[in-house]
C-alpha positions as CSV (number, residue, x, y, z in Angstrom):
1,X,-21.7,24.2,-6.3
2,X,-21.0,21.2,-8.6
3,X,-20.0,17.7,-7.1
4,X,-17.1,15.6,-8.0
5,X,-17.9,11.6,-7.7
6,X,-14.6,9.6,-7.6
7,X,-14.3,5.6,-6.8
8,X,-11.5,5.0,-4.9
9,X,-10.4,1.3,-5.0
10,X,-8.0,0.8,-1.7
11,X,-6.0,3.0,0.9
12,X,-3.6,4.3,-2.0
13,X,-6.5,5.7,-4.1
14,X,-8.1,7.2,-0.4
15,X,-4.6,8.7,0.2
16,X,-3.8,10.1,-2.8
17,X,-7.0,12.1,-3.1
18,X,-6.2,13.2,0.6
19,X,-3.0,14.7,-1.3
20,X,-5.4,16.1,-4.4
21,X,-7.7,17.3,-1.3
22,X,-4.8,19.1,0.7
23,X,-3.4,20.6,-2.4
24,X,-6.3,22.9,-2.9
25,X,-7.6,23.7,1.0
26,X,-7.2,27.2,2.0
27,X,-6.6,28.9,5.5
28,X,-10.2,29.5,6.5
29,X,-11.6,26.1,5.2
30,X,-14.3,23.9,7.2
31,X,-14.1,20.5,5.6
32,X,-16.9,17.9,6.3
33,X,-16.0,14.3,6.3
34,X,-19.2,12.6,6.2
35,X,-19.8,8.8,6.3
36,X,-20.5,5.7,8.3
37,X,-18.5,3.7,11.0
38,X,-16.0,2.5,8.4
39,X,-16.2,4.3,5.3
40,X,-12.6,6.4,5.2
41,X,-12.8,9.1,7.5
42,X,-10.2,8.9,9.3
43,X,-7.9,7.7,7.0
44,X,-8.6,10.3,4.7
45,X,-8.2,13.2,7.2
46,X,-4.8,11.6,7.7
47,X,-3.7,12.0,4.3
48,X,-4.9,15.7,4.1
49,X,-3.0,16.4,7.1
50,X,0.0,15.0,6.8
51,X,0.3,16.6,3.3
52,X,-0.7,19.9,4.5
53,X,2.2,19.6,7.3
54,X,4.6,18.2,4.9
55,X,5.4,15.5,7.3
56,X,4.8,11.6,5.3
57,X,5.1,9.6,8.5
58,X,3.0,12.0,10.9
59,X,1.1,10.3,14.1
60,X,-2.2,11.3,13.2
61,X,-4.9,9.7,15.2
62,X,-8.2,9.4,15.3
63,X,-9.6,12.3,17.4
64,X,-12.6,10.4,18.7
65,X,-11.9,10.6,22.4
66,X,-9.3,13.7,22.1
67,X,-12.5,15.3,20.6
68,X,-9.8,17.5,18.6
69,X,-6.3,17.1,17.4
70,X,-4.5,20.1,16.6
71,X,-1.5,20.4,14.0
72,X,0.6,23.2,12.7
73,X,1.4,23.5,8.8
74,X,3.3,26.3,7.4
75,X,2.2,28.7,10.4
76,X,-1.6,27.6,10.0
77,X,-3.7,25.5,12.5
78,X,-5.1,22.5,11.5
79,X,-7.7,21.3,13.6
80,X,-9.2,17.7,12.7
81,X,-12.1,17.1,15.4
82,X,-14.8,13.8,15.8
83,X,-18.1,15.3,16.8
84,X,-19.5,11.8,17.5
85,X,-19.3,11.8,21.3
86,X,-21.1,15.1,21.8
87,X,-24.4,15.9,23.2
88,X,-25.2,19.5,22.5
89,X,-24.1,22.6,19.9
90,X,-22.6,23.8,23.3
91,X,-20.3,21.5,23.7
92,X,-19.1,22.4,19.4
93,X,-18.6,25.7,20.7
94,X,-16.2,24.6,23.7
95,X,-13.9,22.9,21.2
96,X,-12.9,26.1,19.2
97,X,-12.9,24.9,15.9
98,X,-13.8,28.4,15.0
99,X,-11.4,30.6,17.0
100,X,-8.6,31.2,14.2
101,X,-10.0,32.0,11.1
102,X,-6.9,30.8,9.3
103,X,-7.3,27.4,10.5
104,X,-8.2,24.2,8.3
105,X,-10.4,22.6,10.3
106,X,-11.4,18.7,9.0
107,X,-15.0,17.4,10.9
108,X,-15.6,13.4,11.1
109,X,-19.6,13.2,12.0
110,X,-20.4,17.1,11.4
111,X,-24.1,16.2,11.1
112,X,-23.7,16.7,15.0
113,X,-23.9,19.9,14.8
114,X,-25.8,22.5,12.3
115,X,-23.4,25.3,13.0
116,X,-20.4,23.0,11.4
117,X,-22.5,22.1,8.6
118,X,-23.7,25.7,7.7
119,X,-20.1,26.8,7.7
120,X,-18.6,24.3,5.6
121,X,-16.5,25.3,2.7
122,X,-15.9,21.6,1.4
123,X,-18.8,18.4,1.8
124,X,-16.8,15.5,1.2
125,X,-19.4,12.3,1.9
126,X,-17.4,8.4,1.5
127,X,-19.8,5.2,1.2
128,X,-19.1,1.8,1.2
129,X,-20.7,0.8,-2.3
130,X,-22.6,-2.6,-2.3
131,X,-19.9,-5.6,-2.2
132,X,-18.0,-3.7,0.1
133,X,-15.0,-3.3,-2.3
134,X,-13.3,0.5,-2.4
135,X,-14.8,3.5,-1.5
136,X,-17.6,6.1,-3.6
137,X,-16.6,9.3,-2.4
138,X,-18.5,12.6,-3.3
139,X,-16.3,15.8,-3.1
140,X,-18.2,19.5,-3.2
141,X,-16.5,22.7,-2.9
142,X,-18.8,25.9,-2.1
143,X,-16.5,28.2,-4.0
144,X,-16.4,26.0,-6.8
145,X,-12.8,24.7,-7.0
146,X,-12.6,21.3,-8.4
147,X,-10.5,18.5,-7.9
């Protein structure tokens, strides 16, 4: 596995390596978004997703109280889930991120569960760098692919 490192300077630069992102995900992928309260989760799930599903102005919001939000892109799930609110690997299991195996499935706050993390394909961690200007995001594909 070799890690990509990328500054992003605003929402256009987090977008458009969403689009990079969802250009080279697979059916079968587990994607880790990993980050603080306010480092570009969401907002870069929502780029990946509504360029897998082909759909520029798709509603895509934040599944922190939904848990998981399912999509549909050219016959694939996509699943983009927020394990923040839960409590036990149970509860992971409940959500069936893992019941299609040609589902994308995107995972704000996977160190929730070790099960998600062990199954990732992609690690993709976003920090605020000091100033608080732009993004530092790390991208790591297990198979090797590069952005």
């Amino acid at each position: 596995m070799s890690a990509q490192t990328l500054f992003l300077a605003d929402d256009d630069a987090t977008a458009e390596l969403g689009r990079r992102l969802a250009a080279l995900l697979r059916p079968g992928d587990l994607v880790l978004l990993e980050g603080d309260l306010g480092a570009g989760k969401t907002a870069l799930a929502r780029s990946v997703i509504r360029t897998l599903c082909g759909d520029a102005a798709l509603d895509v919001p934040s599944p922190s109280f939904a848990l998981v939000q399912p999509y549909e892109a050219n016959g694939h799930p996509v699943l983009h889930a927020d394990l923040y609110r839960i409590g036990s690997p149970r509860e992971v299991d409940e959500l069936g991120l893992f019941d299609r195996a040609d589902a994308i499935v995107l995972v704000e706050w996977p160190e929730r569960s070790d099960e998600v993390v062990q199954q990732a394909t992609v690690r993709v961690s976003l920090t605020v760098p000091p100033g608080g200007d732009g993004r530092v995001v790390t991208v790591e594909f297990v198979d090797g692919r590069t952005l």
